[in-house]
N, CA, C and O atoms as a GROMACS GRO file, in nm:
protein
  276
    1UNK      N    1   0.084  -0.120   0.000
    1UNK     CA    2   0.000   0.000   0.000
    1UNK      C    3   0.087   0.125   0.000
    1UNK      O    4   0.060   0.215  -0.080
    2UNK      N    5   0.165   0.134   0.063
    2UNK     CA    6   0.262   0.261   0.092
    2UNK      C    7   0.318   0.250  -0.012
    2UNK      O    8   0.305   0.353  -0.079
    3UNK      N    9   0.415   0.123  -0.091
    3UNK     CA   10   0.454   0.146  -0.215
    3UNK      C   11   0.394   0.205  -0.324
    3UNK      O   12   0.456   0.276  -0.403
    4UNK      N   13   0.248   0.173  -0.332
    4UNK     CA   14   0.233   0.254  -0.445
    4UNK      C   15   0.175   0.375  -0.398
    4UNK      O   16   0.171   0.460  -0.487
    5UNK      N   17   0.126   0.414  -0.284
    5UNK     CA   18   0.061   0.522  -0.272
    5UNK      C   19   0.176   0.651  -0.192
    5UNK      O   20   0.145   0.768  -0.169
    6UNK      N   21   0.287   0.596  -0.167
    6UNK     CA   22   0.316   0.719  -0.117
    6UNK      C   23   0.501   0.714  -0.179
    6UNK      O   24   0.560   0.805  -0.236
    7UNK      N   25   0.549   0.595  -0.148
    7UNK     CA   26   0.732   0.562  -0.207
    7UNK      C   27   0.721   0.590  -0.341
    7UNK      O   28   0.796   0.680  -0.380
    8UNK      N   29   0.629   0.525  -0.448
    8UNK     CA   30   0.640   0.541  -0.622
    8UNK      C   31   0.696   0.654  -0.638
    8UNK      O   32   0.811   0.639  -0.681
    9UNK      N   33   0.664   0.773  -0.623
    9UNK     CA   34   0.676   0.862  -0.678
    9UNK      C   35   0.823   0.921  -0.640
    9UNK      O   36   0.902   0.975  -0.718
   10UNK      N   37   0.839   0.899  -0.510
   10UNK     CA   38   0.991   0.930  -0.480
   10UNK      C   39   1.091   0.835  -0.512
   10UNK      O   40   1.206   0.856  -0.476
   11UNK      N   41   1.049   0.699  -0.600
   11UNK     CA   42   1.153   0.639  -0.601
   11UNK      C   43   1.189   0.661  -0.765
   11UNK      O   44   1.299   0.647  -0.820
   12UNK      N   45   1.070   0.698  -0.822
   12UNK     CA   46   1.056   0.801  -0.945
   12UNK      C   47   1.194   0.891  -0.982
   12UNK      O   48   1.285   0.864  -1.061
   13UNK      N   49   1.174   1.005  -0.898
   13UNK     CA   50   1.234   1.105  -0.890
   13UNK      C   51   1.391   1.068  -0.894
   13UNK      O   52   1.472   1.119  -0.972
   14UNK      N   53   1.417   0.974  -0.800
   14UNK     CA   54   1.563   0.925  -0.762
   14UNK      C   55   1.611   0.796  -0.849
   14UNK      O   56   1.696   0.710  -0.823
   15UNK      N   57   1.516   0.816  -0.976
   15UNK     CA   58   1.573   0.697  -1.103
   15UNK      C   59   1.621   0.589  -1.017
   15UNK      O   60   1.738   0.567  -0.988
   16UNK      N   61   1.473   0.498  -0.964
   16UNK     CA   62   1.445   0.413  -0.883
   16UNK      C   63   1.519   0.351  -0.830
   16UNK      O   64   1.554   0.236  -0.856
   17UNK      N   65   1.577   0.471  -0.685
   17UNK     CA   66   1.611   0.436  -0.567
   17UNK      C   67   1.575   0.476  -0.461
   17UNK      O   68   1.515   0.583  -0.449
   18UNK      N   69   1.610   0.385  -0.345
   18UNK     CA   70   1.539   0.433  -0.234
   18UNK      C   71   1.601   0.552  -0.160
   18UNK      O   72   1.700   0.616  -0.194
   19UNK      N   73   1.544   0.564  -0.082
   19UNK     CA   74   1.631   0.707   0.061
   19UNK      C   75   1.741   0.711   0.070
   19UNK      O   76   1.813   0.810   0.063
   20UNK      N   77   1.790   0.524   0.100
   20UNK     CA   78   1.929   0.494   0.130
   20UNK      C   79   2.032   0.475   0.007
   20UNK      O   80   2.148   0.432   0.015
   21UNK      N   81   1.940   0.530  -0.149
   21UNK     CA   82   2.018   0.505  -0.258
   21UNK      C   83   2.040   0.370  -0.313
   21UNK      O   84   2.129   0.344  -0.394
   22UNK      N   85   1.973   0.305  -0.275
   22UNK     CA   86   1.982   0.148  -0.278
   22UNK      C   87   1.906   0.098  -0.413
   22UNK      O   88   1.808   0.172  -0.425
   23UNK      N   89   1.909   0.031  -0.489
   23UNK     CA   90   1.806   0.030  -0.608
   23UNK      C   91   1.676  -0.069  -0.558
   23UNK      O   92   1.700  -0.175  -0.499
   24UNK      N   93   1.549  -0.032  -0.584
   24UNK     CA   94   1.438  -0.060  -0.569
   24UNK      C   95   1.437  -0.185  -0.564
   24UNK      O   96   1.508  -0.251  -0.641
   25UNK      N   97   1.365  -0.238  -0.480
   25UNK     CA   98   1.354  -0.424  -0.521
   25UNK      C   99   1.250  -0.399  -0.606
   25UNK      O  100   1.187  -0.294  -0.619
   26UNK      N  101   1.230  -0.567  -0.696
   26UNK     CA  102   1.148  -0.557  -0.804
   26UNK      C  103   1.103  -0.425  -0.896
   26UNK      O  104   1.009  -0.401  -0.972
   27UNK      N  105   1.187  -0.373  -0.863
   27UNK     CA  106   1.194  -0.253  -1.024
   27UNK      C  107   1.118  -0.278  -1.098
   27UNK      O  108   1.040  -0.184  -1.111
   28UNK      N  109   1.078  -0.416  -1.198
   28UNK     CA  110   1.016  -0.387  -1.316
   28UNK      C  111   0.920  -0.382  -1.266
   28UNK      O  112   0.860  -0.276  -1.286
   29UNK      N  113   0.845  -0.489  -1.171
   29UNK     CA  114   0.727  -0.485  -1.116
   29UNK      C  115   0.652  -0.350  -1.104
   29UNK      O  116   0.546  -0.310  -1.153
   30UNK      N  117   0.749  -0.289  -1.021
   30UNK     CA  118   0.669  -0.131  -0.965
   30UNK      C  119   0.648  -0.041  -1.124
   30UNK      O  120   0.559   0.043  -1.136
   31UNK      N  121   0.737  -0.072  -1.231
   31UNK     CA  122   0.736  -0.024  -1.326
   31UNK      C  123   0.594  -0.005  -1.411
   31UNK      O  124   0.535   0.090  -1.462
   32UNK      N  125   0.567  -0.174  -1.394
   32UNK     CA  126   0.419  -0.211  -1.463
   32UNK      C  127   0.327  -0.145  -1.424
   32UNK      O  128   0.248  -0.081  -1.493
   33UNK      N  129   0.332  -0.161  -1.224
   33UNK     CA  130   0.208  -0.125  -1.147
   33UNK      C  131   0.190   0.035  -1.181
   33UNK      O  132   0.079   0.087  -1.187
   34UNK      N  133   0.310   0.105  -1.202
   34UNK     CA  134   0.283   0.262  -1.221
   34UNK      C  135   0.209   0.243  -1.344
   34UNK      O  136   0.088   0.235  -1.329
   35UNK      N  137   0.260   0.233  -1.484
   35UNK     CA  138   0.193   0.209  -1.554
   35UNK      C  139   0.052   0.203  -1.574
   35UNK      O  140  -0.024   0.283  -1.629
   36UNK      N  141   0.028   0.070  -1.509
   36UNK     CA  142  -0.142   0.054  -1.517
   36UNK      C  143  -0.219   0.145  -1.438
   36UNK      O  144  -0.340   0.157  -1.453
   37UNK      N  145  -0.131   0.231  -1.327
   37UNK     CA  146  -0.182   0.301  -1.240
   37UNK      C  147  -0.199   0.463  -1.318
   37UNK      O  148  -0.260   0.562  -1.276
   38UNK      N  149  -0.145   0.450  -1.404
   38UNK     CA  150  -0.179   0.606  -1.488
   38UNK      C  151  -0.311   0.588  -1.608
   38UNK      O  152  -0.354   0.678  -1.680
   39UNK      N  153  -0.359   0.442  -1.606
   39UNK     CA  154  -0.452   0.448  -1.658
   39UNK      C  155  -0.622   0.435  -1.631
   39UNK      O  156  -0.722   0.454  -1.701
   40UNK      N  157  -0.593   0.383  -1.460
   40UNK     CA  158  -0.685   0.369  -1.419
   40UNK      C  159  -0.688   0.450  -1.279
   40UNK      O  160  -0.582   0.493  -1.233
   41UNK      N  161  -0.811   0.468  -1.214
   41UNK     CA  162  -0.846   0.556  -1.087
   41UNK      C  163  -0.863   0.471  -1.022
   41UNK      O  164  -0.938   0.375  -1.039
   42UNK      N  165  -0.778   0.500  -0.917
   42UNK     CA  166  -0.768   0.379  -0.780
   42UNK      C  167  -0.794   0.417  -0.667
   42UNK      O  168  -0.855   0.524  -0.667
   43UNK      N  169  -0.776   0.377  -0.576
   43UNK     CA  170  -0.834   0.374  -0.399
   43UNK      C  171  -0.748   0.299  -0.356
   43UNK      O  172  -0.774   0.184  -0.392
   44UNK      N  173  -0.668   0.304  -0.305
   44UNK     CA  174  -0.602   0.201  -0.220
   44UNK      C  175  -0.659   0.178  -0.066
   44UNK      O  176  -0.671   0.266   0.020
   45UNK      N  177  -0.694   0.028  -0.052
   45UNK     CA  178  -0.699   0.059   0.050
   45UNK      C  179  -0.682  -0.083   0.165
   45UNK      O  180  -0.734  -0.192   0.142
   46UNK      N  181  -0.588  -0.050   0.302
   46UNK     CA  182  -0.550  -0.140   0.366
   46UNK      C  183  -0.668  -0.263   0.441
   46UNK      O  184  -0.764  -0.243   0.515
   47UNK      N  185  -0.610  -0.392   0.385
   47UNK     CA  186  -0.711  -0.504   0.407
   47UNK      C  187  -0.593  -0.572   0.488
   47UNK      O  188  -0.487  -0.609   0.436
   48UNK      N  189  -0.641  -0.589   0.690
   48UNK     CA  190  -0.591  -0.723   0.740
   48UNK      C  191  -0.548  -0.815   0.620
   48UNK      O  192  -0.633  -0.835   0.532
   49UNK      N  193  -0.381  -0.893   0.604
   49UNK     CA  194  -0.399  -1.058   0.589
   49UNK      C  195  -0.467  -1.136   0.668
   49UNK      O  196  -0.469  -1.116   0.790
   50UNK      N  197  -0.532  -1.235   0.612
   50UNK     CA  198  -0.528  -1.389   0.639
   50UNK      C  199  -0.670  -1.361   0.750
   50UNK      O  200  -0.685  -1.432   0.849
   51UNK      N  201  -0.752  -1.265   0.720
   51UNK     CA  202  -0.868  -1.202   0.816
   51UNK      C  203  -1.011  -1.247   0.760
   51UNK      O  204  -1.112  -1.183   0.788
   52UNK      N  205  -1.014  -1.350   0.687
   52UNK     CA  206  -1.125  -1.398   0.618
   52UNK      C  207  -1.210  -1.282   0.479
   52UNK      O  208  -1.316  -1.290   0.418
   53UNK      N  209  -1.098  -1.184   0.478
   53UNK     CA  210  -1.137  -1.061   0.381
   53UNK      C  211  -1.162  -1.198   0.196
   53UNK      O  212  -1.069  -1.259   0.143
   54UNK      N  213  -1.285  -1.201   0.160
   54UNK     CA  214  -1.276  -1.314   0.023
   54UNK      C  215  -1.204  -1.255  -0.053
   54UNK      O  216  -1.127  -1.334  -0.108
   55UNK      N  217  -1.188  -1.134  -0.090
   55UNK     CA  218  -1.135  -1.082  -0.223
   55UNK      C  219  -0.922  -1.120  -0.170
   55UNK      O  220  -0.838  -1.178  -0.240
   56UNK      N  221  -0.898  -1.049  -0.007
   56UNK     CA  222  -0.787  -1.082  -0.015
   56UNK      C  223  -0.717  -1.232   0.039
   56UNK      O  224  -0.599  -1.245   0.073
   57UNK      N  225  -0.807  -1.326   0.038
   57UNK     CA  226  -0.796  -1.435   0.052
   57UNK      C  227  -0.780  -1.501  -0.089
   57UNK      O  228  -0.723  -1.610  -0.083
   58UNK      N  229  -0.812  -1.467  -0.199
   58UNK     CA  230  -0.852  -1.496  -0.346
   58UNK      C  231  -0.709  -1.509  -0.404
   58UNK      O  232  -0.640  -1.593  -0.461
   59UNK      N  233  -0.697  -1.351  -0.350
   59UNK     CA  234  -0.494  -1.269  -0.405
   59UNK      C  235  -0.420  -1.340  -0.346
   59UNK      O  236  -0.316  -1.384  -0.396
   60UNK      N  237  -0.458  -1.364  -0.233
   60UNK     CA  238  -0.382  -1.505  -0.183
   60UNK      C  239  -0.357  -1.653  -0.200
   60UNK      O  240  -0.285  -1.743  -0.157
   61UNK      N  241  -0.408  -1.641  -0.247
   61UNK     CA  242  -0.479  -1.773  -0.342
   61UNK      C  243  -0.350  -1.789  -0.450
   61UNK      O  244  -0.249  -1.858  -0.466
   62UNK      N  245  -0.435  -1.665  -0.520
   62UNK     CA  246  -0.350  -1.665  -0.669
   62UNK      C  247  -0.186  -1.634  -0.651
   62UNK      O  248  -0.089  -1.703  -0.684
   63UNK      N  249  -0.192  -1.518  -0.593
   63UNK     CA  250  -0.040  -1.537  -0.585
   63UNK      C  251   0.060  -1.644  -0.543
   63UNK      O  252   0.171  -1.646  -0.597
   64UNK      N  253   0.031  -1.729  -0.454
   64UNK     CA  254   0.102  -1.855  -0.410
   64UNK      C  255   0.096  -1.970  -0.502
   64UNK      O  256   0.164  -2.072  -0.505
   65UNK      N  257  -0.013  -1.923  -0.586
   65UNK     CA  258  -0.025  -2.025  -0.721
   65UNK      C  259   0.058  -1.994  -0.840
   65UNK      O  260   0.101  -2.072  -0.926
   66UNK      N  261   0.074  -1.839  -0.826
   66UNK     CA  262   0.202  -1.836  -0.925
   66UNK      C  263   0.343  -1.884  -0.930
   66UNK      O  264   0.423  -1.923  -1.014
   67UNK      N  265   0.336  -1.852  -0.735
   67UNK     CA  266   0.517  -1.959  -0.709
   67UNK      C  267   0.530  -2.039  -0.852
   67UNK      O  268   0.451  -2.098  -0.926
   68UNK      N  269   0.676  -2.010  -0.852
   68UNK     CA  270   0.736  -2.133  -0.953
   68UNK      C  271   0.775  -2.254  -0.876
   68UNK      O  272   0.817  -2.227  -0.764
   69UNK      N  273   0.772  -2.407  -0.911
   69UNK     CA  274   0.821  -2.484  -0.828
   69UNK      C  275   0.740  -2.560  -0.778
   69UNK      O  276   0.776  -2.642  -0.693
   0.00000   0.00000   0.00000
């Protein structure tokens, strides 16, 4: 949540690095998410893990299904 709603833009600025100058983890990732994020109107907003929330139980789902392996 903080990544995209409040770090993106400063890690932007600093040709994606952090505070400590460090280069961004997953770079391309955040790359995409800006991306899609200039095309659509968003809300971010913080959901407990593992709190019986369905939608973030779903993302949970899926993402552990992407693991490789």
């Amino acid at each position: 949540l903080d990544g995209a709603s409040k770090w993106l833009a400063s890690w932007k600025s600093r040709n994606w690095r952090t505070a400590d100058r460090k280069p961004v983890k997953n770079e391309d990732l955040w790359r995409r998410l800006d991306e899609e994020m200039s095309r659509h109107r968003i809300k971010w907003l913080w959901v407990e893990g593992h709190s019986g929330h369905k939608e973030n139980e779903r993302a949970d789902f899926l993402a552990r299904a992407a693991i490789p392996g």
